[in-house]
N, C-alpha and C positions, 0 to 999 in steps of 0.2 A: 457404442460405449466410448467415452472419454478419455484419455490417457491423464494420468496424474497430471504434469505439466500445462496440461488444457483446463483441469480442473483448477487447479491454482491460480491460474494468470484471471481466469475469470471473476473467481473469488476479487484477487485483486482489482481488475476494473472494476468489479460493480462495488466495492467498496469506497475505493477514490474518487467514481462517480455520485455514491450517496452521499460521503463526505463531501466534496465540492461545489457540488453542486444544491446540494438539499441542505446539509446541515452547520457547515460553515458560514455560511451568506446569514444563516439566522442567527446561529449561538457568539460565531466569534469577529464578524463583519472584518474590519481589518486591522484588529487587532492582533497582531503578529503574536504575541506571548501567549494567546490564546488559540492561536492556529497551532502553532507550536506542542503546546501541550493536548490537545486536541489528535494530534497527530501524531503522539504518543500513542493514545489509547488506540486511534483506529489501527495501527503497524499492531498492537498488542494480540489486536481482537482478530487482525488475518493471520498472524501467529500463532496464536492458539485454537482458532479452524484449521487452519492446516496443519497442526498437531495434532488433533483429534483425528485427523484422519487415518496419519502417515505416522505417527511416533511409531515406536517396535517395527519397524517395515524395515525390511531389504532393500527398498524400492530406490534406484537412482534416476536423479532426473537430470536429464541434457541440459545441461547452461550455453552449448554450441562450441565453447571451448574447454569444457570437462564438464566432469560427473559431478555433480553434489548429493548433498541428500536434504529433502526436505524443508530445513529450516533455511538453510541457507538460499536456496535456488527460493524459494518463498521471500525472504530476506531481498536478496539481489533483485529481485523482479518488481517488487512492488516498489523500490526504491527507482529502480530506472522506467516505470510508468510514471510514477508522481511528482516526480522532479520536473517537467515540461509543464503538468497539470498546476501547479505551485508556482511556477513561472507567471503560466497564465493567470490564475486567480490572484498574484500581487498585482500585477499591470493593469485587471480590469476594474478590481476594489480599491486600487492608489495604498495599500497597505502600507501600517506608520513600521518602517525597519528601524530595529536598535544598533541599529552601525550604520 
């Protein structure tokens, strides 16, 4: 059995994985306003999976320097995976930035 925490972080690789690598490169190539918005809906979509799981729950999840609950540690996590991932995908695509 999985713990919450294990189940979430997964959710989020295999999501930033499908995004980045499967469905960005086709829909939004590198056009940043379309990553961008694009990247709305997928944070939405690991959002609302992990809300379906965990809403009305008790349940706290280690962030390693305190407790959250759910949205949050969902929230914080998938942000500090896809920031490197986002990194990488402007530098390999040459993405056009609006600043």
């Amino acid at each position: 059995m999985q713990s919450p925490e294990q189940i979430v972080l997964l959710l989020n690789v295999i999501v930033i994985f499908l995004a980045y690598f499967v469905i960005y490169p086709r829909m939004a190539g590198n056009d940043f306003n379309k990553i961008a918005m694009n990247d709305v809906i997928t944070s939405c979509v690991v959002l609302m999976t992990s809300g379906s799981l965990y809403f009305n729950s008790v349940i706290e999840f280690n962030l390693l320097i305190m407790q959250v609950n759910w949205f949050w540690f969902t929230f914080i996590t998938f942000a500090l995976i896809e920031i490197p991932v986002l990194f990488w995908y402007i530098k390999k695509y040459k993405v056009n930035l609006p600043f």
